[in-house]
C-alpha positions as CSV (number, residue, x, y, z in Angstrom):
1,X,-22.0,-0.6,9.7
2,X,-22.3,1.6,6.2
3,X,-25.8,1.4,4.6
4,X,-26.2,-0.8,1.5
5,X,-26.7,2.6,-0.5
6,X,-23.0,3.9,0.2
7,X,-21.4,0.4,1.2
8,X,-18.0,-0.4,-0.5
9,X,-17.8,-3.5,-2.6
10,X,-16.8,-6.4,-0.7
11,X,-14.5,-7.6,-3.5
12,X,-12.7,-4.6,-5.0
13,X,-11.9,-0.6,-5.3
14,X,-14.6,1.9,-3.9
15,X,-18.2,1.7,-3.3
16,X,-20.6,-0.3,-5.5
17,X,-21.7,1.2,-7.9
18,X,-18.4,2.8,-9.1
19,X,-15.4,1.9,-11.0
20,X,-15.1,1.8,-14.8
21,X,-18.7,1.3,-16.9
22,X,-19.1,-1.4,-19.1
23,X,-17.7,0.7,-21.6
24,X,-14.6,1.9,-20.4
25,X,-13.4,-1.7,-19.6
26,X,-14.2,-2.8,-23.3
27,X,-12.0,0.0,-24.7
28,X,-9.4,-0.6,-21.9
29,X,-9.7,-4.3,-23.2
30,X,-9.0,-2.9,-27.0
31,X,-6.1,-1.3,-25.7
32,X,-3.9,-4.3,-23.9
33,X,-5.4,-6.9,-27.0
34,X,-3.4,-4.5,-29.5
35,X,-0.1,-3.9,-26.6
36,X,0.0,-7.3,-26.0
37,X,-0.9,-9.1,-29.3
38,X,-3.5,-11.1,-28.4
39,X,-6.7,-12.6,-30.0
40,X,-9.1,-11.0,-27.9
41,X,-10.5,-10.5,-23.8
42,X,-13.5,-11.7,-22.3
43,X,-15.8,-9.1,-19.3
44,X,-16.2,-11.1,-16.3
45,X,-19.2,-10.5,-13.9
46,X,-17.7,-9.6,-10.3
47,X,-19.3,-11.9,-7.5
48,X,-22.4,-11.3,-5.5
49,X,-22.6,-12.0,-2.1
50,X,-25.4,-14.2,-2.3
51,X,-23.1,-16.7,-4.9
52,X,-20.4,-17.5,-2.1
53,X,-21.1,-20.5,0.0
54,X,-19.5,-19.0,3.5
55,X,-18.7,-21.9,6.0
56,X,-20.7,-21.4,9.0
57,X,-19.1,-19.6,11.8
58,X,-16.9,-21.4,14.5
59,X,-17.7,-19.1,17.2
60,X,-20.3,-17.0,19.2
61,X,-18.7,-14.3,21.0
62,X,-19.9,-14.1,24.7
63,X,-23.2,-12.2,25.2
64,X,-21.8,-8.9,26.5
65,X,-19.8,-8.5,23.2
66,X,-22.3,-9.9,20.9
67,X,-23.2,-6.1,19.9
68,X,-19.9,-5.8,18.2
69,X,-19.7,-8.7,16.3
70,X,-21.2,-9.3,13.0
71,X,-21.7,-12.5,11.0
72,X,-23.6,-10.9,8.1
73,X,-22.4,-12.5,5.2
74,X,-21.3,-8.8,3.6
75,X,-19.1,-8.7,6.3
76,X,-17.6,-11.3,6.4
77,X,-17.0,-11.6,3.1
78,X,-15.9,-8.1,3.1
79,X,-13.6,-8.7,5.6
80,X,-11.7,-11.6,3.8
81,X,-9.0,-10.2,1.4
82,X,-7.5,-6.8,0.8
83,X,-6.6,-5.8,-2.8
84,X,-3.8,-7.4,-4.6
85,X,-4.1,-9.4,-7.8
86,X,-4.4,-12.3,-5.9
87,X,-7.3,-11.4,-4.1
88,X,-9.0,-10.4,-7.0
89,X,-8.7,-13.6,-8.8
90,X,-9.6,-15.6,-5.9
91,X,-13.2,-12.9,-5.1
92,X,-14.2,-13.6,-9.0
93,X,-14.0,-17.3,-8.3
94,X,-16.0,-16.8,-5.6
95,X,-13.3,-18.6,-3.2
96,X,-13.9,-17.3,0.1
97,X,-12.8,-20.4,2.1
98,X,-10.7,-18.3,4.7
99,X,-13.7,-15.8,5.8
100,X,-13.2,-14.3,8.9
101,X,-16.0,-16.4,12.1
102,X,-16.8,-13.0,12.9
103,X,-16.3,-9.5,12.5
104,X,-15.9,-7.3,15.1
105,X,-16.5,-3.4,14.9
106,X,-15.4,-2.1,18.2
107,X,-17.0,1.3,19.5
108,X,-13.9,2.2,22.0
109,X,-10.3,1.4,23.6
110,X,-12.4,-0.1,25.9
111,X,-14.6,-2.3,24.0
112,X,-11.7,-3.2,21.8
113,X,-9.7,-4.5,24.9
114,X,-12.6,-6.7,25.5
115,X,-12.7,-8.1,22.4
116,X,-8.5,-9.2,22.3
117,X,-9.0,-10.1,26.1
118,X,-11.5,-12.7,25.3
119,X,-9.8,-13.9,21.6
120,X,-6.7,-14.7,23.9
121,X,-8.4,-16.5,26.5
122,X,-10.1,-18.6,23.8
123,X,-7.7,-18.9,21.7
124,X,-9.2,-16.8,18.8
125,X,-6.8,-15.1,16.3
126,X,-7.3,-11.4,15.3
127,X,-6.7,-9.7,12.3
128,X,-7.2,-5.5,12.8
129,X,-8.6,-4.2,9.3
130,X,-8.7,-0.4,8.8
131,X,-9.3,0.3,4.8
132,X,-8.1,-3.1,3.6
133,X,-6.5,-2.3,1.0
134,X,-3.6,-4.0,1.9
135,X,-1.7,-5.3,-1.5
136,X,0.4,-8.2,0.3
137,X,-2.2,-10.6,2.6
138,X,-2.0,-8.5,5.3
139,X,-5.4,-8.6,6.4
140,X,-6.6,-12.0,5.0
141,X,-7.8,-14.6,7.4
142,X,-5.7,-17.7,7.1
143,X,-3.8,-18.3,10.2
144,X,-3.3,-22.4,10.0
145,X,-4.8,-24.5,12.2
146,X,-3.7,-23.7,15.4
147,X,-6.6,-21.6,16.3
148,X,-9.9,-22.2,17.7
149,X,-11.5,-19.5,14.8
150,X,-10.3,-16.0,13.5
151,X,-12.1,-12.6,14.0
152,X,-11.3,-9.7,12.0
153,X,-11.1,-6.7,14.1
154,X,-12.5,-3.2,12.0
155,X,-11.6,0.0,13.5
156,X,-14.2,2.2,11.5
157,X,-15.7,3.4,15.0
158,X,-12.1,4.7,16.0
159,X,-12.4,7.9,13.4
160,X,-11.6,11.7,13.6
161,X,-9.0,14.3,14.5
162,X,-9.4,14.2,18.2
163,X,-7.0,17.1,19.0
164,X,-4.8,19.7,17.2
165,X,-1.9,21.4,19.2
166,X,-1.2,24.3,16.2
167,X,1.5,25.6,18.5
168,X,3.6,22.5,17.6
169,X,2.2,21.4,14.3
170,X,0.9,18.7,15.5
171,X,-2.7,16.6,16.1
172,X,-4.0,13.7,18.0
173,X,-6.1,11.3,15.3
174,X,-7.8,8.4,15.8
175,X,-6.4,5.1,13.9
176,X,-9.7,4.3,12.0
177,X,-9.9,7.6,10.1
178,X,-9.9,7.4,6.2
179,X,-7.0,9.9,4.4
180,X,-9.8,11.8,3.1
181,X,-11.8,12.4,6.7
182,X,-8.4,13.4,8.0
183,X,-7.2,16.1,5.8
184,X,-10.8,17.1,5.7
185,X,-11.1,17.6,9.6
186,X,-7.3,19.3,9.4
187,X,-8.1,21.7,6.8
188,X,-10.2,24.0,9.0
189,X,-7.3,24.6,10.8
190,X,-4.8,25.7,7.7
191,X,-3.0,22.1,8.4
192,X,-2.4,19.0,6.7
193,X,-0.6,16.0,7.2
194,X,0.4,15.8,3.3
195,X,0.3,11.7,3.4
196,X,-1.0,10.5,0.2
197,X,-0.5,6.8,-0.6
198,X,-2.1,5.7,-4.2
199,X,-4.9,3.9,-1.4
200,X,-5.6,7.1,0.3
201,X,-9.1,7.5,-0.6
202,X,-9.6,3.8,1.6
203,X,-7.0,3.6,4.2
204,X,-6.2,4.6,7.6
205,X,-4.1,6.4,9.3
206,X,-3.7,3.4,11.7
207,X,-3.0,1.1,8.5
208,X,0.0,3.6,7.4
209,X,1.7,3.5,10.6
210,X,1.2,-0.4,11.0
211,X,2.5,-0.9,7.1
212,X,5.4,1.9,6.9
213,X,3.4,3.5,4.3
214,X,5.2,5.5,1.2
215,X,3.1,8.8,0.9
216,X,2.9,11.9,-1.0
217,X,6.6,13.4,-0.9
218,X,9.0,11.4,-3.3
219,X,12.4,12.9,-1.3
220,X,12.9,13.5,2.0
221,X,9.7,12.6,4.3
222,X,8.7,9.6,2.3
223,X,7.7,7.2,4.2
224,X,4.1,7.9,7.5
225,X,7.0,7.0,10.4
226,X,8.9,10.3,10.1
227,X,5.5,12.4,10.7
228,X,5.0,9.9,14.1
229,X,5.6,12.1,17.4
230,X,3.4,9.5,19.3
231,X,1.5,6.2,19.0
232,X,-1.3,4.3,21.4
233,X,-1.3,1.0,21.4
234,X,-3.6,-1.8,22.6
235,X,-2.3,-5.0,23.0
236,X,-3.5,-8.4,24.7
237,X,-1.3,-7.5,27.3
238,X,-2.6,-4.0,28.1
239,X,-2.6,-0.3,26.3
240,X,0.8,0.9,26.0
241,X,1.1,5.0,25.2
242,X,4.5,6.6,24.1
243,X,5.8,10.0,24.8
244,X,4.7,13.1,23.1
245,X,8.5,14.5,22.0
246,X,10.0,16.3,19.4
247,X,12.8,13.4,19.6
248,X,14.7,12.1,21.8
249,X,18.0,9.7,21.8
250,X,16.6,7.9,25.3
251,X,17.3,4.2,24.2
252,X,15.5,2.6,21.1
253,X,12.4,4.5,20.1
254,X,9.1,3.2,21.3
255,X,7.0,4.5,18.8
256,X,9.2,3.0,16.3
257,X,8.8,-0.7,17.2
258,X,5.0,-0.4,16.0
259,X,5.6,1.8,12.8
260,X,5.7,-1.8,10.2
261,X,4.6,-4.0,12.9
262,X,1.4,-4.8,10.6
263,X,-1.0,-5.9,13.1
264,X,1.3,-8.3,14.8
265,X,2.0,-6.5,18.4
266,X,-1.3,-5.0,19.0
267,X,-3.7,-2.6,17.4
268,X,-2.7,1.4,17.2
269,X,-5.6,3.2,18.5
270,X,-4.4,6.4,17.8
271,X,-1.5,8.7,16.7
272,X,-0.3,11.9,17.6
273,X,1.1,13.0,14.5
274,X,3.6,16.4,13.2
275,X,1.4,18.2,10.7
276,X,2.4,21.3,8.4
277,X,0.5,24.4,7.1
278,X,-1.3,23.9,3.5
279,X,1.0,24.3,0.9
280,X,0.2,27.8,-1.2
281,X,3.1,27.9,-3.4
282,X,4.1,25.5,-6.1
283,X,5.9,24.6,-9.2
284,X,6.6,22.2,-11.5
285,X,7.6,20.8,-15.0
286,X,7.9,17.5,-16.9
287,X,11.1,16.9,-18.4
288,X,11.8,14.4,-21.5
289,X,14.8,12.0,-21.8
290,X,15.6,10.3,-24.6
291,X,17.3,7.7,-22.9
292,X,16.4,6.3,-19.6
293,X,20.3,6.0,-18.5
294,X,20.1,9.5,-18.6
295,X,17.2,10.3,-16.6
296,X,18.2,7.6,-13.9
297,X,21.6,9.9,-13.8
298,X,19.4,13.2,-13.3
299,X,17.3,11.6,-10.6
300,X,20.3,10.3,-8.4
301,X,21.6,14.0,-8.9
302,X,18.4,15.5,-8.1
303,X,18.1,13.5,-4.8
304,X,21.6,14.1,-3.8
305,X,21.4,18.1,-4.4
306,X,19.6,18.8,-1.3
307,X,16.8,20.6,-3.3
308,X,14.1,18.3,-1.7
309,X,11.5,18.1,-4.7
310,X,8.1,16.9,-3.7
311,X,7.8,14.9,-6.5
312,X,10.2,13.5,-8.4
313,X,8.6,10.6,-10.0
314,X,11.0,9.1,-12.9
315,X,8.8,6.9,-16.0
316,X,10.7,4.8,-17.9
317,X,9.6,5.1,-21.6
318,X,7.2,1.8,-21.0
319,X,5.6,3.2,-17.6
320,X,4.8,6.4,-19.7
321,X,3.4,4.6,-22.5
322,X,0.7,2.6,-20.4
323,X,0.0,5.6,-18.0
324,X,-0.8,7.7,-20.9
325,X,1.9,10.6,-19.8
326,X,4.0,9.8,-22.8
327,X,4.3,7.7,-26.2
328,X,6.8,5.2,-25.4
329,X,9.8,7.5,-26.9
330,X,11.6,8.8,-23.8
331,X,10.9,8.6,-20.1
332,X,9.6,11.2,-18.1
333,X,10.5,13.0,-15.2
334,X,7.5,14.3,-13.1
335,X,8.9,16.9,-11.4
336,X,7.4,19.1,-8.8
337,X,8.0,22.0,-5.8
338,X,5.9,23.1,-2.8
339,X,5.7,25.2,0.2
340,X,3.5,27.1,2.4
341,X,6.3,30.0,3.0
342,X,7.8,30.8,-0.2
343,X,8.3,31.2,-3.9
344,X,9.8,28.6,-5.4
345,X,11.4,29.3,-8.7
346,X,14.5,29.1,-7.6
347,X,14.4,25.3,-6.9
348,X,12.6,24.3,-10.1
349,X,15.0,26.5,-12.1
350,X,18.6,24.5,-10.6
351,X,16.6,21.4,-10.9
352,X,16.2,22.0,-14.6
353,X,19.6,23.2,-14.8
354,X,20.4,19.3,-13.3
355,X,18.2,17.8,-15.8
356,X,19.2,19.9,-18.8
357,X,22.4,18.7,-17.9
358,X,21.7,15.0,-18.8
359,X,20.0,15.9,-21.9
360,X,16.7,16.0,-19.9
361,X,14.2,19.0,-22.0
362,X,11.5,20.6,-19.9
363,X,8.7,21.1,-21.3
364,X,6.0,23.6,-19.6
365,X,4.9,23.7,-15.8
366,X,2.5,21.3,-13.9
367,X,-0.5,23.0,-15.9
368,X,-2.8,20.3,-14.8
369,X,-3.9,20.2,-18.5
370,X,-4.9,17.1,-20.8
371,X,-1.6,17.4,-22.9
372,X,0.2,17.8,-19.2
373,X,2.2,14.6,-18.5
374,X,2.5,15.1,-14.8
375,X,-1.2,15.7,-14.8
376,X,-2.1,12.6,-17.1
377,X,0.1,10.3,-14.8
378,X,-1.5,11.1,-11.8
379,X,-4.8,10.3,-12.9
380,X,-4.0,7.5,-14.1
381,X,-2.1,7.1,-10.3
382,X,-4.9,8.0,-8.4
383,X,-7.4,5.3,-10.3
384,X,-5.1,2.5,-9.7
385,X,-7.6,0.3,-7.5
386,X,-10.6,1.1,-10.3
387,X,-7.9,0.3,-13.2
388,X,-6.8,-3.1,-11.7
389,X,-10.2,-4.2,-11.0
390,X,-11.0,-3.5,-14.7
391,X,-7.8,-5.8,-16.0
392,X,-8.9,-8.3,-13.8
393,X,-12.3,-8.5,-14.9
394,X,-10.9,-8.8,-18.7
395,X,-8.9,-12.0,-17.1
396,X,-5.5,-10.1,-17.4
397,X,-2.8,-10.3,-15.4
398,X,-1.9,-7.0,-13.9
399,X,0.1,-6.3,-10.7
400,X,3.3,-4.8,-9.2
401,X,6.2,-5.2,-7.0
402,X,8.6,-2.3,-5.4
403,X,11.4,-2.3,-4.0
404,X,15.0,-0.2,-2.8
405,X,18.8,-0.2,-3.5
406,X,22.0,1.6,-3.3
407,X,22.3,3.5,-6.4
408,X,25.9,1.9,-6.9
409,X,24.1,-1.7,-7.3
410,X,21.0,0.1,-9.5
411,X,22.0,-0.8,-13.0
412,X,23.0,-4.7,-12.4
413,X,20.0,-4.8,-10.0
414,X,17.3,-3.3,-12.5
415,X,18.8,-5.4,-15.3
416,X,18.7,-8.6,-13.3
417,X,15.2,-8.1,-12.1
418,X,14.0,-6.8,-15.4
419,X,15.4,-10.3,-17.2
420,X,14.6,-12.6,-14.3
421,X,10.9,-11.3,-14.4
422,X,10.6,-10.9,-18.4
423,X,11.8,-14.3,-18.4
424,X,8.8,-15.7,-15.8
425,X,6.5,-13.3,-18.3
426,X,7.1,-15.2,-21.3
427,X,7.1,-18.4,-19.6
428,X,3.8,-18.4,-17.7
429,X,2.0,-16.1,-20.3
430,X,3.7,-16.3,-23.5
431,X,4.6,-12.4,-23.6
432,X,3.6,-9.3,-21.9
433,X,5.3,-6.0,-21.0
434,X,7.2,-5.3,-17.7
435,X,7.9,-1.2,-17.2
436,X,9.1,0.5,-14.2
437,X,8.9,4.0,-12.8
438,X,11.3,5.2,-9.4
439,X,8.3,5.9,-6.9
440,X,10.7,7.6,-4.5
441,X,14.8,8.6,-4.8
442,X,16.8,9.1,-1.8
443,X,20.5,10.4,-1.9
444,X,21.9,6.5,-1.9
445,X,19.3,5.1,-4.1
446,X,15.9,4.7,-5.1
447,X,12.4,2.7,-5.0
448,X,12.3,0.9,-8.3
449,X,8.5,-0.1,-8.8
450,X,7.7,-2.6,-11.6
451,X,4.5,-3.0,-13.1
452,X,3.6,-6.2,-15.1
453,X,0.6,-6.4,-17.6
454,X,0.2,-10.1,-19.7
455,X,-2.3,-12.1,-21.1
456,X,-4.2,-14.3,-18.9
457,X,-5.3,-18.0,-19.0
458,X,-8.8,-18.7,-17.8
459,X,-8.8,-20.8,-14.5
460,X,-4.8,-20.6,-14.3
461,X,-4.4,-16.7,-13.6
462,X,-3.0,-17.5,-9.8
463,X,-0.8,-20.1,-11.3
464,X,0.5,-17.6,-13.8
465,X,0.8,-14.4,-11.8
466,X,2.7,-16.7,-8.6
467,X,5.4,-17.8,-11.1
468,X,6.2,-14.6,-12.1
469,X,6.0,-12.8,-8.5
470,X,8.5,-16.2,-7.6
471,X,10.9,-15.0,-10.2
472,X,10.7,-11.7,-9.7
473,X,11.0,-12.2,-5.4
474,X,13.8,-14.2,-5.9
475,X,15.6,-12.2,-8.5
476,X,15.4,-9.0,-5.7
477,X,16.6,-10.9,-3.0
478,X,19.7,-12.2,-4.8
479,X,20.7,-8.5,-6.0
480,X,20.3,-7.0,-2.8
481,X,17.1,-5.4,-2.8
482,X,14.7,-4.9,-0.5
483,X,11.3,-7.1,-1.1
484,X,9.1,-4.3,-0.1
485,X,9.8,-0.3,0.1
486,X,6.3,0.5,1.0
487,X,3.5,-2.4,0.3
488,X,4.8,-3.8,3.5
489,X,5.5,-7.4,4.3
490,X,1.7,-8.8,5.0
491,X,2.0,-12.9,4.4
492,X,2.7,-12.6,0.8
493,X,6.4,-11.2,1.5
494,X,7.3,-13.6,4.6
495,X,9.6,-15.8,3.4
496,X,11.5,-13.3,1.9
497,X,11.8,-10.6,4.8
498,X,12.9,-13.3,7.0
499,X,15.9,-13.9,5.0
500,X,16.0,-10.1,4.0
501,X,16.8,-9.6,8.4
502,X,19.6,-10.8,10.4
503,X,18.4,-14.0,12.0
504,X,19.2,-12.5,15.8
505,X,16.7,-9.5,15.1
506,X,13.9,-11.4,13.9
507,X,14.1,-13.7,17.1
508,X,14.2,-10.1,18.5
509,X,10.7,-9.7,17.2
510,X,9.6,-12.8,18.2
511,X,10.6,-12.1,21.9
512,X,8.8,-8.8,21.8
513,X,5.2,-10.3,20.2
514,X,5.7,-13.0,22.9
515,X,6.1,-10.6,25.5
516,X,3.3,-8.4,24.1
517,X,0.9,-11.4,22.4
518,X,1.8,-14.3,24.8
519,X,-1.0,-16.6,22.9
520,X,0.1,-15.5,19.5
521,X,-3.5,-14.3,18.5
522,X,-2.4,-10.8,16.7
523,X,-2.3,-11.2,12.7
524,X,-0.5,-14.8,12.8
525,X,1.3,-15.5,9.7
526,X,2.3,-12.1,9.0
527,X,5.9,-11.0,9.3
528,X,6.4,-14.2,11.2
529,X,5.3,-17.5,11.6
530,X,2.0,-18.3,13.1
531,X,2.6,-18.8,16.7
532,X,-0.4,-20.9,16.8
533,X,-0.2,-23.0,14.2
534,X,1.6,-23.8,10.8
535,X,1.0,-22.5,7.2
């Protein structure tokens, strides 16, 4: 367990002790009462463990496991939601009805095969947590009735870079280890896995292979499942290990099947994984368009050129207005270069050739200074989780949704979702401002992600923030969108992946969790139905 000095906080970003002072929240509150034209905010106090009236645990684990399991109230309550808006709210009313019986903190494969052998033969669901930061319910304990109690399974014992084969790039990690333990422990070696979700300070490797996580590189190698050469797997019915190969066109891939299975097949104990050498050249520029037609026309054209730009992070003139990178004029390009072999002035300069060629104006390199833009929005990236903690503790409502299309179906898709979701905006709050940024372009499209910041009413926050994520949900599906490029599916997204997949391929993925999770015990609710029980 992590001593109480260096614990995280059981209801949102980081360790306690940190996020934004007093201070910085009461100028952050300034800020959005001017943007959004409103009378004024109030500073909520976060929770305390000893306010929250846990129900008493439903089980006792048998004696020769009891070492693992925890029912410390911390835990528990730890162990309950991930990080979204929505668990937020809920931790500030101090609603913790769905804490996990137990929580289990496995020391080994073998201990952990214990533990799923003995929640299937009781009839026990299990939830596996690594950082739980998960945005979308994917590691919150409500699984229906169908089960005898639900354990949440925490991999934190399962850490490290266990092997490095530097004669194929590539190393054997353990599924529990935190992004920042992992490129520590690779860096000795000149090697780096270069995976950087905005949670990477508190998630695992195992969480980005279960979720499909979106990482550092905005073209190309976007997503964890193209750096996966191998997976380990334990599920109720036994460990299942795939093939270490540099690919292979034997049948469907293995490795593949648990690369977004969230939980719901088994738990990934461990990765083999392709990494690179540490990048020592770079470059970079932000580049300024007037209109946001014209940088959506440079992206598309930058993704299709075969260039392969590390970053290419488009703001539209709202997303740079609230990230501080711009002042709501134009939208912003964040454009960047990297490599560990060679100079790269070449790329950057045709890529600003591209731009300058839909009135796009560069201005200056990736400096890292405070009038950079590139360098203001990734700080403002990279203290997402403190950020949103902050809004909701000034009773705002602040969260986002991503997504994917074809580039041919952007321009009715973004102005459908952008008037179906402004339209649940004014209706739930009144008013409030909806931007949107491309996380990631791909030569057929790219990963619109919409942010949404509006005044909240006290006690009706849920109320207000489902309504909108309805509209919004809804609005995706009907243009022919994907509802989730990277936050994954969790229980928040169910509904709408099940229609988003042909009907024959999810019964597909029922067959396969039946034939791998005969009792249904693994994550239930997520992706699919609960097996045991209804929702």
């Amino acid at each position: 367990m992590v001593s109480a000095a260096a614990r995280r906080k059981f209801w949102g970003w980081g360790l306690e002790g940190e996020g934004l002072p007093t201070s910085e929240i009461e100028q952050l509150g300034a800020v959005f009462t001017r943007r959004l034209g409103i009378d004024g905010v109030r500073v909520q106090e976060p929770p305390r463990v000893e306010e929250l009236d846990l129900r008493a645990p439903r089980l006792v684990p048998p004696a020769s496991l009891e070492p693992a399991f925890s029912t410390d109230p911390y835990d528990r309550a730890a162990h309950t939601y991930g990080r979204s808006f929505r668990d937020l709210v809920r931790a500030f009313r101090r609603d913790y009805a769905h804490a996990p019986d137990l929580v289990a903190f496995p020391r080994g494969e073998d201990e952990l095969t214990s533990v799923l052998d003995w929640c299937g033969d009781a009839g026990v669901a299990a939830i596996p947590f690594g950082g739980g930061s998960s945005v979308v319910g994917g590691v919150e304990p409500d699984v229906g009735d169908g089960y005898r109690g639900v354990i949440s399974v925490d991999l934190r014992h399962l850490q490290g870079v266990l092997e490095v084969d530097g004669t194929s790039r590539a190393a054997r990690i353990a599924a529990g280890t935190l992004g920042p333990a992992l490129e520590a422990q690779l860096k000795p070696h000149g090697l780096t896995l270069r995976h950087f979700p905005q949670s990477f300070e508190w998630s695992t490797l195992g969480g980005w292979i279960a979720t499909r996580s979106g990482g550092h590189y905005a073209t190309l190698h976007t997503h964890i499942d193209e750096f996966v050469e191998a997976v380990r797997v334990v599920t109720p019915r036994g460990v299942l290990q795939t093939r270490r190969l540099p690919a292979s066109g034997a049948g469907p891939s293995a490795e593949r099947l648990f690369c977004g299975s969230e939980g719901t097949l088994g738990v990934i104990t461990e990765a083999w994984m392709r990494v690179q050498p540490r990048p020592r050249f770079r470059a970079g520029a932000s580049v300024f368009f007037a209109s946001f037609a014209d940088a959506v026309e440079a992206s598309r054209e930058l993704a299709q050129s075969g260039l392969h730009p590390a970053n290419c992070r488009l703001l539209g003139h709202e997303e740079a207005l609230i990230s501080g990178s711009g002042d709501g004029s134009q939208s912003i390009l964040v454009l960047g270069f990297e490599s560990a072999d060679h100079e790269l002035g070449p790329w950057l300069a045709r890529a600003l050739e591209i731009c300058a060629s839909h009135r796009g104006e560069a201005r200056g390199g990736e400096s890292g200074g405070d009038s950079d833009p590139a360098a203001a929005w990734r700080a403002s990236f990279l203290r997402g989780g403190y950020l949103r903690d902050g809004l909701v503790r000034l009773g705002l409502i602040s969260e986002t949704f991503e997504t994917a299309v074809t580039w041919d179906r952007f321009w009715e898709f973004h102005e459908g979702v952008l008037a179906a979701t402004r339209q649940a905006v004014r209706q739930a709050c009144g008013g409030g401002v909806v931007s949107c940024r491309f996380a990631y372009v791909y030569p057929d499209g790219p990963s619109p992600y919409y942010s949404v910041f509006a005044p909240g009413r006290p006690g009706q926050e849920l109320e207000q923030w489902d309504e909108i994520k309805l509209a919004a949900s809804e609005a995706i599906a009907a243009l022919g969108g994907t509802i989730t490029h990277h936050h994954a599916v969790g229980r928040d997204h169910r509904r709408w992946y099940l229609r988003e997949v042909p009907q024959l391929f999810a019964a597909a993925l029922r067959g396969a969790k039946a034939e791998l999770d005969p009792a249904g015990i693994m994550n239930p609710g997520v992706l699919l139905e609960p097996a045991g029980g209804t929702r």
